[in-house]
C-alpha positions as CSV (number, residue, x, y, z in Angstrom):
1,X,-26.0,-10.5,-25.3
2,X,-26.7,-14.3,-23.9
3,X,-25.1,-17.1,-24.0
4,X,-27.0,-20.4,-22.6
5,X,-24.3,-23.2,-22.1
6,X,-23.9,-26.9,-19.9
7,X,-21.3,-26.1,-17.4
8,X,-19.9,-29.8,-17.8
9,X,-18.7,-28.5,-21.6
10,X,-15.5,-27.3,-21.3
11,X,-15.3,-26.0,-24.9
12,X,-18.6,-23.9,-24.4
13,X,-17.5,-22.5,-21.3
14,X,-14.3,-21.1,-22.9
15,X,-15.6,-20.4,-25.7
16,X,-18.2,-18.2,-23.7
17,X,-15.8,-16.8,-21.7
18,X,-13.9,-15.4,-24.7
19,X,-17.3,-14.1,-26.3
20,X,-17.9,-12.2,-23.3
21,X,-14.4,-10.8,-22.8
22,X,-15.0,-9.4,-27.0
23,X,-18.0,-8.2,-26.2
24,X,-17.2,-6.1,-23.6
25,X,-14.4,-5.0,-25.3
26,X,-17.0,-3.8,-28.1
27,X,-18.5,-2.2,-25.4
28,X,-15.5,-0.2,-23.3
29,X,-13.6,0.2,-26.7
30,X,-10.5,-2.0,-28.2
31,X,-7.9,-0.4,-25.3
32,X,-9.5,-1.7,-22.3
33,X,-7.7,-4.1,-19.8
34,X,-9.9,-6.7,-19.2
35,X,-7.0,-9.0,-18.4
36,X,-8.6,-9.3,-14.4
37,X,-12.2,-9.0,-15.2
38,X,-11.5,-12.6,-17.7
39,X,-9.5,-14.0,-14.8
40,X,-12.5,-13.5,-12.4
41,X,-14.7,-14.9,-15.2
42,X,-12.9,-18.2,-15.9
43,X,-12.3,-18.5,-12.2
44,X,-16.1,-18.5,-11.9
45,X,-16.9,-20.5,-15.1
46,X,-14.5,-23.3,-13.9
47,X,-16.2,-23.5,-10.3
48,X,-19.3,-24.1,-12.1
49,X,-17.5,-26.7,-14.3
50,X,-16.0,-28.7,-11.4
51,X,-19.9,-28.9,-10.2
52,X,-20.8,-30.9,-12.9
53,X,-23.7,-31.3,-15.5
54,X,-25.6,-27.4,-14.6
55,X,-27.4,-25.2,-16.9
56,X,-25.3,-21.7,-16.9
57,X,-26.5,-18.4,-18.4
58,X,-23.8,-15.6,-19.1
59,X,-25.0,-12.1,-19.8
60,X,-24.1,-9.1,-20.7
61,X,-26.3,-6.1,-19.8
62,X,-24.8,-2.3,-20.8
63,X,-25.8,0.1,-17.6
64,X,-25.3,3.6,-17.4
65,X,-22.3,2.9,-15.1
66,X,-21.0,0.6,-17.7
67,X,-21.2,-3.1,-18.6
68,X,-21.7,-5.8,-16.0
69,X,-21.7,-9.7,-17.0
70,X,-24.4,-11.7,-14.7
71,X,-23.8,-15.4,-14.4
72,X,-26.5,-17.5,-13.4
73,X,-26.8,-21.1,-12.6
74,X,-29.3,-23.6,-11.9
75,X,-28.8,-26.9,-10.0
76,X,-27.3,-28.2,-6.7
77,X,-27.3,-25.4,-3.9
78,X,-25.1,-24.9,-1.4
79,X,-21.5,-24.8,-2.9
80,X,-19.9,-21.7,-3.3
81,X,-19.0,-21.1,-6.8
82,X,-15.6,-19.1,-4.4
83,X,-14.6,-21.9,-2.4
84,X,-10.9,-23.0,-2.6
85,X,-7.9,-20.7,-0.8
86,X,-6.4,-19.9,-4.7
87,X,-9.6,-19.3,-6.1
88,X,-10.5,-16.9,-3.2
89,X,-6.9,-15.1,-3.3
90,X,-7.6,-15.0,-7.4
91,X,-10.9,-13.6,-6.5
92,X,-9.9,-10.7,-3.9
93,X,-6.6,-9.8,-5.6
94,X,-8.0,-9.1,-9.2
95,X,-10.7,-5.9,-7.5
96,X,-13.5,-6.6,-10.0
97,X,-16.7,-5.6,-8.5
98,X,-19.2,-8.7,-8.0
99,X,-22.1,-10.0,-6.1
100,X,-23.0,-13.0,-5.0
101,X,-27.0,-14.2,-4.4
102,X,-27.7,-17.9,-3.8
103,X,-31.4,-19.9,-3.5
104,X,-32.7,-23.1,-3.2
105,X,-33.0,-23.0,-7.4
106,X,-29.3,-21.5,-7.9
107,X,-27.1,-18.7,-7.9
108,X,-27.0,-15.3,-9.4
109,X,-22.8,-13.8,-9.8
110,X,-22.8,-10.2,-10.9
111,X,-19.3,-8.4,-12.4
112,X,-19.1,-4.9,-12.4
113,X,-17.0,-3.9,-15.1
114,X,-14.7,-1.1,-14.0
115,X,-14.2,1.2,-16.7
116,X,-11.0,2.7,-17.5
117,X,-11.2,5.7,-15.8
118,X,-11.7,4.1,-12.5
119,X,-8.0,2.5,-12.5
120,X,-6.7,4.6,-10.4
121,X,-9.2,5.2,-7.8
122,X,-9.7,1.4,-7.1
123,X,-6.3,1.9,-6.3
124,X,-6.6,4.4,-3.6
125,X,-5.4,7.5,-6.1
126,X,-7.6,9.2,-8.4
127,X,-6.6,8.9,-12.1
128,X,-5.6,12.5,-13.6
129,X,-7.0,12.9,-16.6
130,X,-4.2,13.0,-19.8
């Protein structure tokens, strides 16, 4: 699934964001928290949005390690879309998988999705299955 938006439209880029979030819900199933993984996404979105008119494109791409939801943006370089002490402690505290690749044409932001069976190990404990 895609999703082509301006970063400057506030309604598209929440309006994205909640597409996303229900489509990976399609994909993990109607139980998954995804409470930290649409944190990290608005987060992201709204770094993009205080950067003004950009062209963003959200995917999401089913791997055989689960979902992940790419972000990519075209336009001014050289701002991080994780600048800001909040928006960093947001960003570390919530454990979603990303990476971040930045060029002279844009930036690239990848989510792993951590699937439910993986909430306890990123935790330090490994879940025991019910």
């Amino acid at each position: 699934m895609q999703w082509s938006i301006d970063s400057a439209d506030a309604y598209s880029v929440a309006k994205v964001r909640r597409a996303v979030v229900d489509e990976l819900r399609e994909l993990i199933g109607r139980d998954a928290d995804l409470f930290s993984v649409e944190t990290v996404l608005g987060e992201l979105l709204g770094a993009e949005m205080e950067r003004g008119h950009l062209a963003l494109v959200v995917t999401v791409e089913q791997t055989g390690a689960g979902p992940c939801v790419h972000v990519y943006t075209q336009g001014r370089p050289g701002v991080s879309a994780t600048q800001g002490e909040l928006r960093q402690a947001i960003l570390r505290g919530a454990r979603v998988p990303m990476s971040l690749e930045t060029s002279a044409q844009g930036s690239h932001i990848m989510l792993r999705i951590p699937m439910p069976h993986e909430a306890g190990i990123e935790q330090g404990r490994p879940r025991r299955p019910a």
